[in-house]
DRENRODREN-336759 format. One line per 3 residues: their letters; for each residue x, y negated, z negated of C-alpha. Coordinates in nm, 3 decimals, padded with zeros to 5 digits. Example, Ala and Ser with C-alpha at 12.3 -4.5 7.8 and 13.67 -1.06 7.14 Angstrom:
BEGIN
as = 01.230,00.450,-00.780 ~ 01.367,00.106,-00.714
***
This chain:
BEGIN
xxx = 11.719,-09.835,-09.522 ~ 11.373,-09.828,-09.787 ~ 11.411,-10.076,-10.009
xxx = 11.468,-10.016,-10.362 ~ 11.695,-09.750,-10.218 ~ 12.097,-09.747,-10.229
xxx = 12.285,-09.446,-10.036 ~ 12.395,-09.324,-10.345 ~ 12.008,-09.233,-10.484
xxx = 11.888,-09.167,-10.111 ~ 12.150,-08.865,-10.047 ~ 11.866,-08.698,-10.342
xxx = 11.603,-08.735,-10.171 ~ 11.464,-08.444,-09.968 ~ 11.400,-08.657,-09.650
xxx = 11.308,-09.062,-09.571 ~ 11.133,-09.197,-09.267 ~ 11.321,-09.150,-08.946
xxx = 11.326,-09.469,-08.815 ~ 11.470,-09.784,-08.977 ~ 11.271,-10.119,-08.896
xxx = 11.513,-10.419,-08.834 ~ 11.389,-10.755,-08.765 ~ 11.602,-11.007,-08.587
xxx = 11.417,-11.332,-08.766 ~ 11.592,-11.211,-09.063 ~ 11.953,-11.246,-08.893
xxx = 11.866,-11.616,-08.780 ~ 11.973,-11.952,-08.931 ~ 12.084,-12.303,-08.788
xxx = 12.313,-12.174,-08.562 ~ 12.168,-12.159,-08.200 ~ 12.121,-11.776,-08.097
xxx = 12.307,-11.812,-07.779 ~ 12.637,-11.903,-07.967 ~ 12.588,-11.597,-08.255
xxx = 12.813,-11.325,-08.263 ~ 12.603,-11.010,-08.369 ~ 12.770,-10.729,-08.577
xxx = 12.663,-10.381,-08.474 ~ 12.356,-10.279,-08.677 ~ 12.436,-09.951,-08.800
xxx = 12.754,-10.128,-08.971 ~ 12.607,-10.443,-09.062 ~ 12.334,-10.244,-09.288
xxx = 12.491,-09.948,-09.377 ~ 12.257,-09.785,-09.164 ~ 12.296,-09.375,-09.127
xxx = 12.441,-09.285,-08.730 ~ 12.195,-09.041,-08.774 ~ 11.879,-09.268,-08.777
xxx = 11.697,-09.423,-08.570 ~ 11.674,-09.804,-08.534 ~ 11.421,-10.002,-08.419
xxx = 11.464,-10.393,-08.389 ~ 11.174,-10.603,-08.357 ~ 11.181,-11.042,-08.345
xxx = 10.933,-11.051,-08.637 ~ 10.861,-10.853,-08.933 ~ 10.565,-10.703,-08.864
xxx = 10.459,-10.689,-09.280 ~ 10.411,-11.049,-09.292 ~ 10.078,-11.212,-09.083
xxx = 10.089,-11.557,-09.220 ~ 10.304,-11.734,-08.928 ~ 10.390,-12.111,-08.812
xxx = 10.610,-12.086,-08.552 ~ 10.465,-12.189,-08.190 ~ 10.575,-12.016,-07.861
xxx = 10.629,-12.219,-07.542 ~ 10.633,-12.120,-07.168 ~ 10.965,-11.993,-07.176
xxx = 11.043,-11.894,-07.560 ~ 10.896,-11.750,-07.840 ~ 10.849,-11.932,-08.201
xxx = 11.074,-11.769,-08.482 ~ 11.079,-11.964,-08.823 ~ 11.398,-11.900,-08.991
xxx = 11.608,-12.027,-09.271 ~ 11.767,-12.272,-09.016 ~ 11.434,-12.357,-08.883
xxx = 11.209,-12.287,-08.624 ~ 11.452,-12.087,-08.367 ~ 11.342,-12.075,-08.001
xxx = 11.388,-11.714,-07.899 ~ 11.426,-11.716,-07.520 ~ 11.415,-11.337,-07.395
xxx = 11.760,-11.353,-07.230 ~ 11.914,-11.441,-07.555 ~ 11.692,-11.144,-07.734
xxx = 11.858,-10.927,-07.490 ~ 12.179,-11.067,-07.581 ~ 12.151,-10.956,-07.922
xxx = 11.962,-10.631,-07.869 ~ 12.314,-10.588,-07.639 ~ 12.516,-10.673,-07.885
xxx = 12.311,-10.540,-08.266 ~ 12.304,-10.180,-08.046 ~ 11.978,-10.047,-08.193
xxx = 11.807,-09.756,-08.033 ~ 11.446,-09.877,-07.966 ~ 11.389,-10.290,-07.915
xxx = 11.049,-10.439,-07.912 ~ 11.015,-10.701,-07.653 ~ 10.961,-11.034,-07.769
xxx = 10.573,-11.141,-07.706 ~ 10.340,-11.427,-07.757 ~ 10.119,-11.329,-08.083
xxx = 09.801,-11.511,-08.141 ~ 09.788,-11.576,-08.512 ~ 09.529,-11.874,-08.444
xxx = 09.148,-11.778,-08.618 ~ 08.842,-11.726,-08.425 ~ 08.711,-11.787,-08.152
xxx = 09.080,-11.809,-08.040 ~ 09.121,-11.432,-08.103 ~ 08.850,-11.341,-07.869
xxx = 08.817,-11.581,-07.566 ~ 08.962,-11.848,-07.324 ~ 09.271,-11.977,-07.233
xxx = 09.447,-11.871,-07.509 ~ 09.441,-11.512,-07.444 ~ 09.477,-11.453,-07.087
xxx = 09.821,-11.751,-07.172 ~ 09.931,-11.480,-07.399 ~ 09.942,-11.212,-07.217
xxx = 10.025,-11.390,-06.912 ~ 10.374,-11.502,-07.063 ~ 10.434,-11.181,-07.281
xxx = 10.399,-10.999,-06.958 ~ 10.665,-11.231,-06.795 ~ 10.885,-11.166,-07.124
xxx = 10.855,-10.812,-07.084 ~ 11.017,-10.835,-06.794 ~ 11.293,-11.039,-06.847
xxx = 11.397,-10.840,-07.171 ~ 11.408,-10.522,-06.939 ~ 11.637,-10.683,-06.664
xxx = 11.848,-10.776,-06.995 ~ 11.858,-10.503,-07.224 ~ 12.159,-10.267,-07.106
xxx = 12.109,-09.953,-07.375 ~ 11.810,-09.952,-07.575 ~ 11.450,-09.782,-07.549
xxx = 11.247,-10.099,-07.482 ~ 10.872,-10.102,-07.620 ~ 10.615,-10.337,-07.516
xxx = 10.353,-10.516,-07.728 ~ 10.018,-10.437,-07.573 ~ 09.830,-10.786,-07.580
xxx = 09.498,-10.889,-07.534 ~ 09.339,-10.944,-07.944 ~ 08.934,-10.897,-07.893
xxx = 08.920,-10.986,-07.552 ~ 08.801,-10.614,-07.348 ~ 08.912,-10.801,-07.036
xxx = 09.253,-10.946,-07.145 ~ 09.323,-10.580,-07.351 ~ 09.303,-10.384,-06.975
xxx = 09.478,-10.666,-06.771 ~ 09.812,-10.615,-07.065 ~ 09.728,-10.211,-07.101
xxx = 09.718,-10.204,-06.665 ~ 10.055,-10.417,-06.655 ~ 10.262,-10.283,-06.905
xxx = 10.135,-09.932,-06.737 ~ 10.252,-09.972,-06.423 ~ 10.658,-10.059,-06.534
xxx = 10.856,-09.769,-06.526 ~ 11.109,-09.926,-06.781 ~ 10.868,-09.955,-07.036
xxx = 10.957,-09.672,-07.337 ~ 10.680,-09.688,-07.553 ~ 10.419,-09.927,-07.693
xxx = 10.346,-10.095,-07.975 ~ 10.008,-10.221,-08.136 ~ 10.052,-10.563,-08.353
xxx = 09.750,-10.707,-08.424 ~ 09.806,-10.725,-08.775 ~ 09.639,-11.040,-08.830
xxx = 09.290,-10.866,-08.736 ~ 09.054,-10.634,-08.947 ~ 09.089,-10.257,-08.997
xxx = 08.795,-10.231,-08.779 ~ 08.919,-10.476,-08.474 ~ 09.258,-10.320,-08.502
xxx = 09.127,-09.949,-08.418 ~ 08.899,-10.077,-08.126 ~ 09.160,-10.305,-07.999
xxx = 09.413,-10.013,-08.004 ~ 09.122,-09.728,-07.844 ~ 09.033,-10.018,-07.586
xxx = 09.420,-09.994,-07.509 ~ 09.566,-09.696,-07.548 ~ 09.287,-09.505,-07.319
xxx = 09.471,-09.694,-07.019 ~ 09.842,-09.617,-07.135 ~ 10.042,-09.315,-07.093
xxx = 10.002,-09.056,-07.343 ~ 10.286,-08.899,-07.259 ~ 10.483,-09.257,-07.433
xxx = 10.478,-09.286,-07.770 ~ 10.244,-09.538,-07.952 ~ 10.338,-09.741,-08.257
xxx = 10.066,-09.955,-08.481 ~ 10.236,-10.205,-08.725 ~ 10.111,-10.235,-09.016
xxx = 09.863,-09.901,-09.037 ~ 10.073,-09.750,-09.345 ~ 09.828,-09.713,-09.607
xxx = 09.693,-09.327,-09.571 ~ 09.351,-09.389,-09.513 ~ 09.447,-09.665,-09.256
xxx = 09.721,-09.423,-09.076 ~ 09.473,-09.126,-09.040 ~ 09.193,-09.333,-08.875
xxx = 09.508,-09.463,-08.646 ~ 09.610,-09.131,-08.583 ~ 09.247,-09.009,-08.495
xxx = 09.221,-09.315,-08.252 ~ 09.534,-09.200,-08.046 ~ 09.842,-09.369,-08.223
xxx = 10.167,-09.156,-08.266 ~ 10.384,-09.360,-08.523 ~ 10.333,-09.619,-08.812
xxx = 10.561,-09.786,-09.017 ~ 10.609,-09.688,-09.445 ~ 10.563,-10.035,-09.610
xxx = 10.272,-09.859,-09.787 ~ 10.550,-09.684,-10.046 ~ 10.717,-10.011,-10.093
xxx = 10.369,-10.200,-10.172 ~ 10.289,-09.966,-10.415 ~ 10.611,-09.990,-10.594
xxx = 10.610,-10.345,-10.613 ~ 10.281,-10.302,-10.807 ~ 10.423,-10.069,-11.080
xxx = 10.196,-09.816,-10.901 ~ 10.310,-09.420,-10.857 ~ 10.127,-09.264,-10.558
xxx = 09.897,-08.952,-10.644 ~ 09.684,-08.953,-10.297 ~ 09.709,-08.591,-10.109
xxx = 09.561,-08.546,-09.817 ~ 09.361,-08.192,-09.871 ~ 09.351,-08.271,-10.306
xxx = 08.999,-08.283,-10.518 ~ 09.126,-08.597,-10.741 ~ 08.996,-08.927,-10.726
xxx = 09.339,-09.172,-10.834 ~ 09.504,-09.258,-10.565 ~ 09.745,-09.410,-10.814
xxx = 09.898,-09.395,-11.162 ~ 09.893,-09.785,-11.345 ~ 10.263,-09.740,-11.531
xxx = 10.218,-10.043,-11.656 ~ 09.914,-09.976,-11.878 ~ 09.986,-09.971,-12.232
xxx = 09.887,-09.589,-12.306 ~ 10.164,-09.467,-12.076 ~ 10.419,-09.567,-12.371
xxx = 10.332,-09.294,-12.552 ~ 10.314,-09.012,-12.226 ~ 10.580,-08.813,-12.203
xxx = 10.461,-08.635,-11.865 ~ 10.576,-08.699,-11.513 ~ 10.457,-08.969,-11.282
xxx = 10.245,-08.758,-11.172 ~ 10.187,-08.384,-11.226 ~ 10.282,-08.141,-11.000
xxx = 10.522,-08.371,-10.802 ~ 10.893,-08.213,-10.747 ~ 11.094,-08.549,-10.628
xxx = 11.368,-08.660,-10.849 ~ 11.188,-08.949,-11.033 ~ 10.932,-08.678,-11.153
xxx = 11.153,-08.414,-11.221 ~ 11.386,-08.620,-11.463 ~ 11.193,-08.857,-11.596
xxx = 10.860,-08.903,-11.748 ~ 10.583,-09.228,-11.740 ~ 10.695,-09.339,-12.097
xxx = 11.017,-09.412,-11.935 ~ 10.899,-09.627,-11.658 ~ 10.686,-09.791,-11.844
xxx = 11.020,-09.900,-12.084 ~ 11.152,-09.986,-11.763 ~ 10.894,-10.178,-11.647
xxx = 10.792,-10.374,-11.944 ~ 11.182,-10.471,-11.983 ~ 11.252,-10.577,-11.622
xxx = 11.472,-10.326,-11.544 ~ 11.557,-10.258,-11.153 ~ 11.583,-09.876,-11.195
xxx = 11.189,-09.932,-11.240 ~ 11.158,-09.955,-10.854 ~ 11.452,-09.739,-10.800
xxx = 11.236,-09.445,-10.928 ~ 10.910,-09.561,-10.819 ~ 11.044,-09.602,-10.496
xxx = 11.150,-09.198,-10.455 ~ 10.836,-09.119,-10.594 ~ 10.602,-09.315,-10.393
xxx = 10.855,-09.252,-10.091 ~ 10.845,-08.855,-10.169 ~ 10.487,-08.863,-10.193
xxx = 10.441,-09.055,-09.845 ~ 10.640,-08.852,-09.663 ~ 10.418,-08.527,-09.826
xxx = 10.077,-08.730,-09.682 ~ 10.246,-08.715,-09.322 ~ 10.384,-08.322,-09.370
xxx = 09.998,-08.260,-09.477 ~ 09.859,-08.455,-09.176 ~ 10.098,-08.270,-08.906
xxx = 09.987,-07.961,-09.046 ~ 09.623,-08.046,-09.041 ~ 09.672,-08.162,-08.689
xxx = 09.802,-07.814,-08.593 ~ 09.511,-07.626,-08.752 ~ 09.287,-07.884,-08.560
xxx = 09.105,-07.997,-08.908 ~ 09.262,-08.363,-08.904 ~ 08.942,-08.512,-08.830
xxx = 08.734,-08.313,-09.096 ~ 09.032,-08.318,-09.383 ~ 08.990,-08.724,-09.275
xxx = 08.669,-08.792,-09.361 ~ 08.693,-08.594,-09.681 ~ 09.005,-08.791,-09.796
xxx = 08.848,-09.123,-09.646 ~ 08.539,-09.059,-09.844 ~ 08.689,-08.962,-10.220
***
């Protein structure tokens, strides 16, 4: 479910993600969530039997939030309002949506320093997402439950969540959300964690899409990351031309600069998906300049195709062993 992307255009495409990200805040309005009667997922969003879904509260793409948690809830701003998502009624509708992996709800810290790295704050945080945790996996009936692994800058809060949430059997994997810290604090937040979690579980980072963000994630221990990266770039006008072992400098081709009227080449040469195959950067750049949707349509294969190529390169470099050397070269062009 990419955006940009209807079923019709996606049956092309040589192969997509394989996981779709659903977030519940998007499914809430006045209506209390207790009282809501939840339509499975898969038919709700035209969502593939084949694919995986994974349902989180919030959308893990957007770090600006308002909403305040309390003891027993946490704070969801909707359309309706702020919603106060108790875990019991989460479970509810993780019962009731069906997906195949839920993230438990958890108390994120989105206050700014010193918040992020001591007192009360913290150790509240993870004290109640803890609690959460385990009231979403008395609840939850079918699905793979992940937990948030808590703790922002604080080294003693990070092993008190990474100890807790590694000592419940229930647990399925474990996700890394602290999207509103720096590149920097996320990948010692996350090596801080995940050296006291089970390897043998896999471990998600939200928000570590962009390639030279994913392969530092990757060399720090993380197994999956989400692909909002493609759908940034389209929204820019942008066609991806990053490769993981390549000698070129662009990450990117500007189809909205005025010289690309006149070229009649692909997005980018070389490239085999669809957009590149039947169409060249003159066209976009009509489509584009006019407003047209089919702009992102076809910028979203591309960009999509060429994502998916940066992750076939990185499993292979992880095979040969070279992912840390074929990093730093990519890192530093």
């Amino acid at each position: 479910m990419q955006p940009h992307l209807v079923p019709e255009v996606a049956a092309h495409m040589d192969e997509q993600p394989a996981a779709t990200h659903v977030q519940l805040e998007d499914f809430l309005d006045e209506q209390a969530i207790e009282k809501r009667k939840f339509t499975e997922l898969r038919k709700l969003a035209g969502i593939d039997q084949a694919d995986i879904v994974m349902l989180d509260v919030l959308d893990p793409t957007i770090t600006m939030r308002t909403g305040k948690s309390g003891e027993k809830f946490m704070g969801v701003d909707s359309e309706g309002g702020l919603r106060r998502l108790t875990p019991a009624a989460f479970a509810q509708a993780v019962n009731a949506l069906g997906p195949d992996v839920a993230v438990a709800p958890a108390d994120y810290v989105h206050e700014a320093q010193p918040s992020l790295t001591h007192g009360k704050r913290i150790a509240k945080s993870v004290a109640r997402s803890t609690q959460w945790l385990d009231e979403t996996l008395a609840g939850v009936t079918q699905a793979a439950v992940f937990a948030p692994v808590m703790g922002s800058l604080s080294p003693e809060q990070r092993d008190i969540s990474a100890r807790a949430l590694a000592a419940r059997d229930g647990v399925a994997g474990y996700v890394l959300n602290d999207v509103t810290l720096s590149a920097d604090d996320r990948l010692w937040a996350a090596q801080r964690s995940l050296a006291l979690l089970d390897s043998g579980k896999p471990r998600y980072m939200a928000g570590a899409s962009a390639p030279d963000m994913a392969l530092r994630a990757v060399l720090s221990g993380v197994d999956l990351v989400d692909s909002s990266y493609a759908y940034a770039v389209t929204e820019q006008g942008l066609a991806s031309a990053y490769v993981l072992g390549g000698t070129g400098t662009a990450a990117h081709v500007d189809l909205w600069q005025d010289e690309m009227a006149a070229d009649f080449g692909p997005l980018v040469p070389g490239c085999t998906c669809m957009a590149c195959r039947l169409h060249h950067r003159a066209y976009l750049n009509h489509l584009l300049c006019a407003r047209e949707m089919l702009a992102t349509v076809l910028l979203q294969v591309h960009n999509l195709h060429c994502f998916q190529r940066f992750f076939a390169d990185m499993r292979d470099s992880l095979a040969r062993g070279s992912l840390a050397t074929d990093a730093a070269r990519f890192i530093e062009r």
